[in-house]
TIVO-208817 format. One record per residue (C-alpha): residue in one letter; chain; x, y, z. Coordinates in Angstrom, 2 decimals. Layout:
<atom><resn>A</resn><chain>A</chain><X>X</X><Y>Y</Y><Z>Z</Z></atom>
...
//
This chain:
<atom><resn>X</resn><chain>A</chain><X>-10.90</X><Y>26.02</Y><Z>20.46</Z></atom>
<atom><resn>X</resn><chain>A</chain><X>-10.62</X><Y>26.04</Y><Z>16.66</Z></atom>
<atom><resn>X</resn><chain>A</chain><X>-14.65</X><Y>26.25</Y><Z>16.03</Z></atom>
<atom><resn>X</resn><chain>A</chain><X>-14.56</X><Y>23.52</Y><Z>13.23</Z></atom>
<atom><resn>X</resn><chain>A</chain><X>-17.50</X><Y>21.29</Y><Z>12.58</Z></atom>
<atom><resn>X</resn><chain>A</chain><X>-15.47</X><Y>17.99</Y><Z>11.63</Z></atom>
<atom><resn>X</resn><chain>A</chain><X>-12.12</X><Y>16.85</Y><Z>11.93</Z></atom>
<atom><resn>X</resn><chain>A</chain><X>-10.37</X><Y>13.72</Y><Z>10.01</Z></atom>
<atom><resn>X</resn><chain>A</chain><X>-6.80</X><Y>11.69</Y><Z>10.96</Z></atom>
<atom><resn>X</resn><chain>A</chain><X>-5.54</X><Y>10.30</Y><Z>7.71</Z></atom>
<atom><resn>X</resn><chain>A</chain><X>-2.20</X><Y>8.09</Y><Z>7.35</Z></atom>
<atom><resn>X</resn><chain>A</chain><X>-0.54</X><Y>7.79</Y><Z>4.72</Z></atom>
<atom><resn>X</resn><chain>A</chain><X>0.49</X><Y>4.85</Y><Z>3.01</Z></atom>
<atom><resn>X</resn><chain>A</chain><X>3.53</X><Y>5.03</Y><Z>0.44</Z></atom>
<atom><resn>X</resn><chain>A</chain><X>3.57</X><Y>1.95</Y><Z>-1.26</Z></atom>
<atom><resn>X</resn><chain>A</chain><X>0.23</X><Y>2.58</Y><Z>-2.46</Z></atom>
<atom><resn>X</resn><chain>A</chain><X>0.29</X><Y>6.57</Y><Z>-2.20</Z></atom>
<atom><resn>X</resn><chain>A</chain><X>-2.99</X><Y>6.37</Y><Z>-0.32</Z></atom>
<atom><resn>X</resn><chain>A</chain><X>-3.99</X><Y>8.57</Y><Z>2.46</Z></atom>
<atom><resn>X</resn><chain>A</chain><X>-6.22</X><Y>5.66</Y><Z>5.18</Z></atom>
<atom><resn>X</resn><chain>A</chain><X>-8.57</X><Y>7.20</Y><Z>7.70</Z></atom>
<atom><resn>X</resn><chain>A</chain><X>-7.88</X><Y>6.56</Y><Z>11.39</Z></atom>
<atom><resn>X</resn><chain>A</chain><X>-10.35</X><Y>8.77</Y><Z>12.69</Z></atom>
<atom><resn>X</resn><chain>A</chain><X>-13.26</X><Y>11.15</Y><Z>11.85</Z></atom>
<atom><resn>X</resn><chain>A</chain><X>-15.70</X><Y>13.59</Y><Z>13.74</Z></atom>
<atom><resn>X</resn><chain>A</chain><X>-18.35</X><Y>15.30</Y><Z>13.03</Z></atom>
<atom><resn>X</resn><chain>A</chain><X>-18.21</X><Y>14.06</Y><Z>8.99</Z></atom>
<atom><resn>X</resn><chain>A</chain><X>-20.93</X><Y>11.64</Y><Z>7.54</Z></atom>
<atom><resn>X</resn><chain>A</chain><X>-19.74</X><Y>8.28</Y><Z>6.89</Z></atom>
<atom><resn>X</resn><chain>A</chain><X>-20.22</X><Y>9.12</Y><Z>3.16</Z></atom>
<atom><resn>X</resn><chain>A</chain><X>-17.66</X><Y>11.55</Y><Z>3.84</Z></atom>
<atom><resn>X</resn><chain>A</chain><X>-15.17</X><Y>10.10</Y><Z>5.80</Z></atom>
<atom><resn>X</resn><chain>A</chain><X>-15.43</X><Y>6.63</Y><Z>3.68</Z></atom>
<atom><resn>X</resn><chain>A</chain><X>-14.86</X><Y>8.38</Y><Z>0.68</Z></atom>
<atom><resn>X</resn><chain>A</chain><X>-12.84</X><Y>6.99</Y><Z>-1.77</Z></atom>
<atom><resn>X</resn><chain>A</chain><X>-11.49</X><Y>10.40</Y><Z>-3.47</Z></atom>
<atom><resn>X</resn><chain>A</chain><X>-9.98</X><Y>11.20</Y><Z>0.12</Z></atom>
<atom><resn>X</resn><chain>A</chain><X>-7.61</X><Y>7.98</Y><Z>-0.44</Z></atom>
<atom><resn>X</resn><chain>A</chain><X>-5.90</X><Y>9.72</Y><Z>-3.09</Z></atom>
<atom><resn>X</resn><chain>A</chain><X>-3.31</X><Y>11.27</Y><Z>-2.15</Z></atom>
<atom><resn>X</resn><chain>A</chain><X>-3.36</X><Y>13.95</Y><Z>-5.38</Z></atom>
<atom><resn>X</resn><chain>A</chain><X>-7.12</X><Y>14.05</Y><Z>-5.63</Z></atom>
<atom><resn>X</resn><chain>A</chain><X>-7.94</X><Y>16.69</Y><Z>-2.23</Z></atom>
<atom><resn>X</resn><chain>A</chain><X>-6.57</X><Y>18.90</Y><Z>-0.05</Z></atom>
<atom><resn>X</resn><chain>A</chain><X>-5.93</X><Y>16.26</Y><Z>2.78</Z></atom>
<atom><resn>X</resn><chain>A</chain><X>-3.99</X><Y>14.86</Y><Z>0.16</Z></atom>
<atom><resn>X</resn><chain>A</chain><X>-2.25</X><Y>17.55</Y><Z>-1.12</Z></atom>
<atom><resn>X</resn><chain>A</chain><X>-1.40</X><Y>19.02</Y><Z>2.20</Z></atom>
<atom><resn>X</resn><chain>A</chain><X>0.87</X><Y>15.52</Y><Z>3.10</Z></atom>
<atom><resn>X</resn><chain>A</chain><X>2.13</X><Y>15.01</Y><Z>-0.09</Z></atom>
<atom><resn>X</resn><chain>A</chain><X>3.37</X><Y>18.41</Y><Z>-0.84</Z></atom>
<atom><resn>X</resn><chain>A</chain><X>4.35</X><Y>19.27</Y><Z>2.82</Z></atom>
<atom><resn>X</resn><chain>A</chain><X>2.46</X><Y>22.27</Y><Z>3.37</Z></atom>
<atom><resn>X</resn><chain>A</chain><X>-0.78</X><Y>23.67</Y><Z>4.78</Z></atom>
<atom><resn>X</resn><chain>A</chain><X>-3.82</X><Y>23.64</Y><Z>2.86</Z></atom>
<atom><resn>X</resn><chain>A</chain><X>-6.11</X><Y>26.36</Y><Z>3.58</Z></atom>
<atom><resn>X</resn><chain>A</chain><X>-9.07</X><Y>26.20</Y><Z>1.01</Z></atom>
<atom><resn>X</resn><chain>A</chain><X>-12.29</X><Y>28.42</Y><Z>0.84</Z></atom>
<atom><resn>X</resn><chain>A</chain><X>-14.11</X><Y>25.74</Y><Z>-0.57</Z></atom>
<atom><resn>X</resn><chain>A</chain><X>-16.65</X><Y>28.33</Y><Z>-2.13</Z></atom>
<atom><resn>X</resn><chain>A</chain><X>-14.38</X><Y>29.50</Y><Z>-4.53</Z></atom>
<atom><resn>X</resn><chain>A</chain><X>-12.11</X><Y>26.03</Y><Z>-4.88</Z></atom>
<atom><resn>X</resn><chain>A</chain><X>-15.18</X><Y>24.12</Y><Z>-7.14</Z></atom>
<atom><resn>X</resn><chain>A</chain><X>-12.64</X><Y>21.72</Y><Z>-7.95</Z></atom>
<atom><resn>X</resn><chain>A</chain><X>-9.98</X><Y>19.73</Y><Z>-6.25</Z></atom>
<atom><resn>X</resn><chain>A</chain><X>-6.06</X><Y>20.39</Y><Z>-6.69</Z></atom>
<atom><resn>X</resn><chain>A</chain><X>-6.41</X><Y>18.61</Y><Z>-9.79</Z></atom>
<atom><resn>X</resn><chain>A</chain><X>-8.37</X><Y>20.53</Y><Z>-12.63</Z></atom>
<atom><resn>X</resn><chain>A</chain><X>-10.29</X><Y>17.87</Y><Z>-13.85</Z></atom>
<atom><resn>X</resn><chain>A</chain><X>-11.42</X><Y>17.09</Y><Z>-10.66</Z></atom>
<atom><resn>X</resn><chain>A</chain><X>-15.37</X><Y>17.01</Y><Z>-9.80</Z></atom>
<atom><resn>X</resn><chain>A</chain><X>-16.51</X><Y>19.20</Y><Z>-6.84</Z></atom>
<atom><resn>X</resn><chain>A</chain><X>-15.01</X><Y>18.79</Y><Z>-3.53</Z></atom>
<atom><resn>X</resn><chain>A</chain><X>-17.03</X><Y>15.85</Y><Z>-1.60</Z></atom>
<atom><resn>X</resn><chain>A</chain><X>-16.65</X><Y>18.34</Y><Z>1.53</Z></atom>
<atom><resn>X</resn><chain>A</chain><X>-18.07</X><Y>21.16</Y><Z>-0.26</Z></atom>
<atom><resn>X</resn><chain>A</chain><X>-21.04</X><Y>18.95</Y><Z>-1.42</Z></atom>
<atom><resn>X</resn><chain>A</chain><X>-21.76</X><Y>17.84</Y><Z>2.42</Z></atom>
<atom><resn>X</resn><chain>A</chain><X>-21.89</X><Y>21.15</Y><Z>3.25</Z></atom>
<atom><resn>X</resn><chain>A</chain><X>-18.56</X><Y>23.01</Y><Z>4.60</Z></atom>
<atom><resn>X</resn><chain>A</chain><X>-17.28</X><Y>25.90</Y><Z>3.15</Z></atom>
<atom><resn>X</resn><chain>A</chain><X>-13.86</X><Y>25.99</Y><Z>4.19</Z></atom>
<atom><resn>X</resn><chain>A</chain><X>-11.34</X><Y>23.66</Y><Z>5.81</Z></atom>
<atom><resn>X</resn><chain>A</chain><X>-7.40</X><Y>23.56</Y><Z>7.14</Z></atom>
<atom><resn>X</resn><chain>A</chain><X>-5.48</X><Y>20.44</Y><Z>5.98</Z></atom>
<atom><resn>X</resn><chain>A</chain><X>-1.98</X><Y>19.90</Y><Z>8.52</Z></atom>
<atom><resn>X</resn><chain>A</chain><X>0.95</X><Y>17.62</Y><Z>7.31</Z></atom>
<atom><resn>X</resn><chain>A</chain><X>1.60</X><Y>14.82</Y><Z>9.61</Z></atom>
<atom><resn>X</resn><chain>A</chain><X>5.53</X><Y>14.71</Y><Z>9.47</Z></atom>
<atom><resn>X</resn><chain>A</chain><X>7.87</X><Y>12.63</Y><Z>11.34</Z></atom>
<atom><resn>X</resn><chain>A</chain><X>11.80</X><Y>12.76</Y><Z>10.95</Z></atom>
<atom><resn>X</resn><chain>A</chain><X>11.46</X><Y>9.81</Y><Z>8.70</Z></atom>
<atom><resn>X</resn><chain>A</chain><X>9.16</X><Y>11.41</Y><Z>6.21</Z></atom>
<atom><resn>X</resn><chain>A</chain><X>5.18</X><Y>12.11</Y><Z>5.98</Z></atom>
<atom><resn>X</resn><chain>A</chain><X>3.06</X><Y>10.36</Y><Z>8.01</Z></atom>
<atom><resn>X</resn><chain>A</chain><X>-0.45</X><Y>11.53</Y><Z>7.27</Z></atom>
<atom><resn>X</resn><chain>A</chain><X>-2.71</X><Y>14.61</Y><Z>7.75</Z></atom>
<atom><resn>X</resn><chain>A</chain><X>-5.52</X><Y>15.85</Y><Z>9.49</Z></atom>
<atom><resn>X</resn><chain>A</chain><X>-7.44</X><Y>18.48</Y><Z>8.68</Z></atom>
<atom><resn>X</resn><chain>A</chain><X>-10.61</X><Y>20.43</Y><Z>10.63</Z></atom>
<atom><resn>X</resn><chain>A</chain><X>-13.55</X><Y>21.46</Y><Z>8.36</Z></atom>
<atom><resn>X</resn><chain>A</chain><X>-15.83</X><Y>24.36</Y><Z>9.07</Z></atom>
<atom><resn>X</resn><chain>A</chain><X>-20.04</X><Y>24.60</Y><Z>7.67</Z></atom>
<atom><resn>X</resn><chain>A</chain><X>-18.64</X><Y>28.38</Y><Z>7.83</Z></atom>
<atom><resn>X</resn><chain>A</chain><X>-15.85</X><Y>30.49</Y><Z>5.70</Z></atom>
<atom><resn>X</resn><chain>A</chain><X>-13.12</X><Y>30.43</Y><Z>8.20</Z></atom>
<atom><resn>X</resn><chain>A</chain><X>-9.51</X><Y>32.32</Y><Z>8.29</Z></atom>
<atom><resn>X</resn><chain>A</chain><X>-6.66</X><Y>30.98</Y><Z>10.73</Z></atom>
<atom><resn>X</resn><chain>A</chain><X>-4.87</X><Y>33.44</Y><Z>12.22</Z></atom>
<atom><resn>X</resn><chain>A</chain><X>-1.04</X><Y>33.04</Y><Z>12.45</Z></atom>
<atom><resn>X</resn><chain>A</chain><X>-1.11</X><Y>32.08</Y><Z>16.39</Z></atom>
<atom><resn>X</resn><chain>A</chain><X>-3.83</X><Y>29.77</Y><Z>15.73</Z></atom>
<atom><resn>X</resn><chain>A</chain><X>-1.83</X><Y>27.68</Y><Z>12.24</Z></atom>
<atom><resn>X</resn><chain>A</chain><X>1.37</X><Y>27.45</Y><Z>14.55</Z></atom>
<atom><resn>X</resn><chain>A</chain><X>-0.95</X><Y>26.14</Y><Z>17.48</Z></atom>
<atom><resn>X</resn><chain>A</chain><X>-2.02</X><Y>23.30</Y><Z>15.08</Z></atom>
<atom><resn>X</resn><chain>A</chain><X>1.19</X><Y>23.25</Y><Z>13.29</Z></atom>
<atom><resn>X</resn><chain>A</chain><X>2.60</X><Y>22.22</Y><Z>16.88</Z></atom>
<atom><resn>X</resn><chain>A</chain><X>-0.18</X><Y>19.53</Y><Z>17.36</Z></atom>
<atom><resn>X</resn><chain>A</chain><X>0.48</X><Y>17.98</Y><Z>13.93</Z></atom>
<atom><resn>X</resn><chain>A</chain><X>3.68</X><Y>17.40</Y><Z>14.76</Z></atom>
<atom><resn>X</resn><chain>A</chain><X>3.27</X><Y>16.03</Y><Z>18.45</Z></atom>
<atom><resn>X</resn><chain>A</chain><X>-0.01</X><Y>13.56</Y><Z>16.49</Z></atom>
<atom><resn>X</resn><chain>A</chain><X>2.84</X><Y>12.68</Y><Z>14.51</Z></atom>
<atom><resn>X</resn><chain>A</chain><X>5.71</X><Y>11.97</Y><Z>16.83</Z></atom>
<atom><resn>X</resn><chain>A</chain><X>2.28</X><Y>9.69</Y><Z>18.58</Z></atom>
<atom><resn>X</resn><chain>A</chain><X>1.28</X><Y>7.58</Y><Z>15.38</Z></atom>
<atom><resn>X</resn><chain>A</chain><X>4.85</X><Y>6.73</Y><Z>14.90</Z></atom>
<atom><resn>X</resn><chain>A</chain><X>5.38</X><Y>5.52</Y><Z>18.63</Z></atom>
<atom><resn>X</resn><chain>A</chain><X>2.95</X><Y>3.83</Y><Z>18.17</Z></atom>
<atom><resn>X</resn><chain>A</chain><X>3.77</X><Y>1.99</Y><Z>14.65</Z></atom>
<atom><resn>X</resn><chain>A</chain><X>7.05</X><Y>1.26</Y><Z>16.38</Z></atom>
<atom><resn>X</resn><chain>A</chain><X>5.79</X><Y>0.49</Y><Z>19.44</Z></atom>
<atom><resn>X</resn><chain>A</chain><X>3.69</X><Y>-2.37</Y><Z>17.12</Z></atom>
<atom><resn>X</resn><chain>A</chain><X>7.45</X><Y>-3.62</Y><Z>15.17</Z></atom>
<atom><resn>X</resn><chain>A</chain><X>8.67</X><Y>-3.74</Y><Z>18.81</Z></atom>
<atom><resn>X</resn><chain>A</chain><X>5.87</X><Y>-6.28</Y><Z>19.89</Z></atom>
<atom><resn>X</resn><chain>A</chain><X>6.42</X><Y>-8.43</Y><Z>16.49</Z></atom>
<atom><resn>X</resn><chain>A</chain><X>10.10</X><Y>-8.43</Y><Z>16.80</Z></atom>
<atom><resn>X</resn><chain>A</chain><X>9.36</X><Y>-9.86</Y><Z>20.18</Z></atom>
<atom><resn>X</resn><chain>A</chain><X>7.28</X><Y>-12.59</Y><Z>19.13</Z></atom>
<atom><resn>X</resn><chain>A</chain><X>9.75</X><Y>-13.32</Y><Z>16.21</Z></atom>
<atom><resn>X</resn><chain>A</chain><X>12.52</X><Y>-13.57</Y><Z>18.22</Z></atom>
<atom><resn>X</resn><chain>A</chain><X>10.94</X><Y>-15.77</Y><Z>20.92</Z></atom>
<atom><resn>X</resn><chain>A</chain><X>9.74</X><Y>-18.10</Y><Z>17.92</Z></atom>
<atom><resn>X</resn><chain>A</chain><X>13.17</X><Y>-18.72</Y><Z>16.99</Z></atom>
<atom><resn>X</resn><chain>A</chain><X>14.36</X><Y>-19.87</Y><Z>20.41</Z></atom>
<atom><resn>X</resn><chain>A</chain><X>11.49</X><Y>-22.21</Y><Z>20.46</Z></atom>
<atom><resn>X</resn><chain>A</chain><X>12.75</X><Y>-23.39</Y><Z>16.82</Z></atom>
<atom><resn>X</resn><chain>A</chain><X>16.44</X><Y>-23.49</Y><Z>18.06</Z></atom>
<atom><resn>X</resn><chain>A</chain><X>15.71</X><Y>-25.34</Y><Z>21.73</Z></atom>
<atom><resn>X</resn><chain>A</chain><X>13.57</X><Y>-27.66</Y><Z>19.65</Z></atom>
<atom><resn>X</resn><chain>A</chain><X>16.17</X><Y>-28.12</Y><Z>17.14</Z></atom>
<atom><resn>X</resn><chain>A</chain><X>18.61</X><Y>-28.90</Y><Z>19.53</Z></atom>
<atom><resn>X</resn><chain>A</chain><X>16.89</X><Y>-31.20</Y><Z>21.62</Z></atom>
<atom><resn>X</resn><chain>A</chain><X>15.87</X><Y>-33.40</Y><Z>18.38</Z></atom>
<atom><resn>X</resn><chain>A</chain><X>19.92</X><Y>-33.41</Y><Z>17.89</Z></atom>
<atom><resn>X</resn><chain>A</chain><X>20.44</X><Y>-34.01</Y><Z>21.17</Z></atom>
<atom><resn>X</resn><chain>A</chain><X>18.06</X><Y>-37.14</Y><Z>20.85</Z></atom>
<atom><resn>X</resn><chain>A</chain><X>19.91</X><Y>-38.60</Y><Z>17.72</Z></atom>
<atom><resn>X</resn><chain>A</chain><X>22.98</X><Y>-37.98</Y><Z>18.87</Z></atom>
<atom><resn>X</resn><chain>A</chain><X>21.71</X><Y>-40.19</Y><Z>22.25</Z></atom>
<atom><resn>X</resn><chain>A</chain><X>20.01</X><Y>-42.81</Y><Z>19.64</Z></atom>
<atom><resn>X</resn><chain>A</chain><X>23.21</X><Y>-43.17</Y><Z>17.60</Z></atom>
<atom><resn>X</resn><chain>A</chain><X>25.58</X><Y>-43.43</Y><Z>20.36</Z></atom>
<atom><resn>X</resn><chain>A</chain><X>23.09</X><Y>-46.59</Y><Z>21.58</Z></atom>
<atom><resn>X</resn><chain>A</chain><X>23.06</X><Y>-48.02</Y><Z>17.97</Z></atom>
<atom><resn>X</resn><chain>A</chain><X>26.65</X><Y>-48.05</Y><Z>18.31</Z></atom>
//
């Protein structure tokens, strides 16, 4: 729909204010394993979730990342010239980003950035389902341990309590 020649799914981490990839397309592994992508102020994937907004870069004129020491852009050196980075937001804060690349200059048109703006936010409203769908399932098996550890308790109880009424 969009035209782009990649896409990437990045979460972001706060404790370690690292951006993790969930999923890539159409990127070379030495692209989507990058390290420089993990940080969150060191690209415009990063950028984009940290400072809440869109990131549209024409990578031919952006030879460096946000920051101004940075080297060139690892997706301008594999090859594509422009990209769109989306905030992944959730009503409890950032979640991640994704972001579509394109081999050619590319402009989004407004109908187009609030078509994607709209799928950000649905990708996000997914991710965290799913993350609390996950505490859901370990709150489960937490809770069902400590039955085991209180029936258990109480029958070892209930078994000295039987032993000392014998002894007696």
């Amino acid at each position: 729909r969009f035209g782009a020649d990649g896409g990437t799914v990045r979460m972001f981490d706060a404790r370690q204010g690292k951006l993790h990839r969930l999923a890539s397309v159409g990127l070379s592994s030495t692209l989507a394993d990058n390290g420089h992508c993990a940080d969150i102020d060191a690209c415009h994937c990063g950028h984009a979730t940290h400072a809440g907004v869109v990131a549209i870069a024409d990578l031919r004129r952006a030879t460096r990342g946000p920051r101004p020491n940075d080297a060139e852009s690892p997706c301008r050196r594999e090859g594509f010239l422009s990209m769109a980075a989306f905030r992944l937001d959730t009503q409890r804060g950032q979640v991640g980003s994704f972001t579509l690349h394109f081999r050619a200059p590319r402009e989004l048109p407004a109908s187009d950035r609030q078509l994607l703006e709209a799928l950000a936010q649905l990708l996000a409203t997914a991710l965290e389902h799913g993350r609390l769908s996950a505490s859901a399932r370990q709150l489960a098996v937490v809770e069902e341990r400590n039955l085991v550890a209180q029936g258990l308790h109480d029958s070892i109880a209930q078994g000295l309590n039987f032993l000392n009424l014998q002894v007696q």
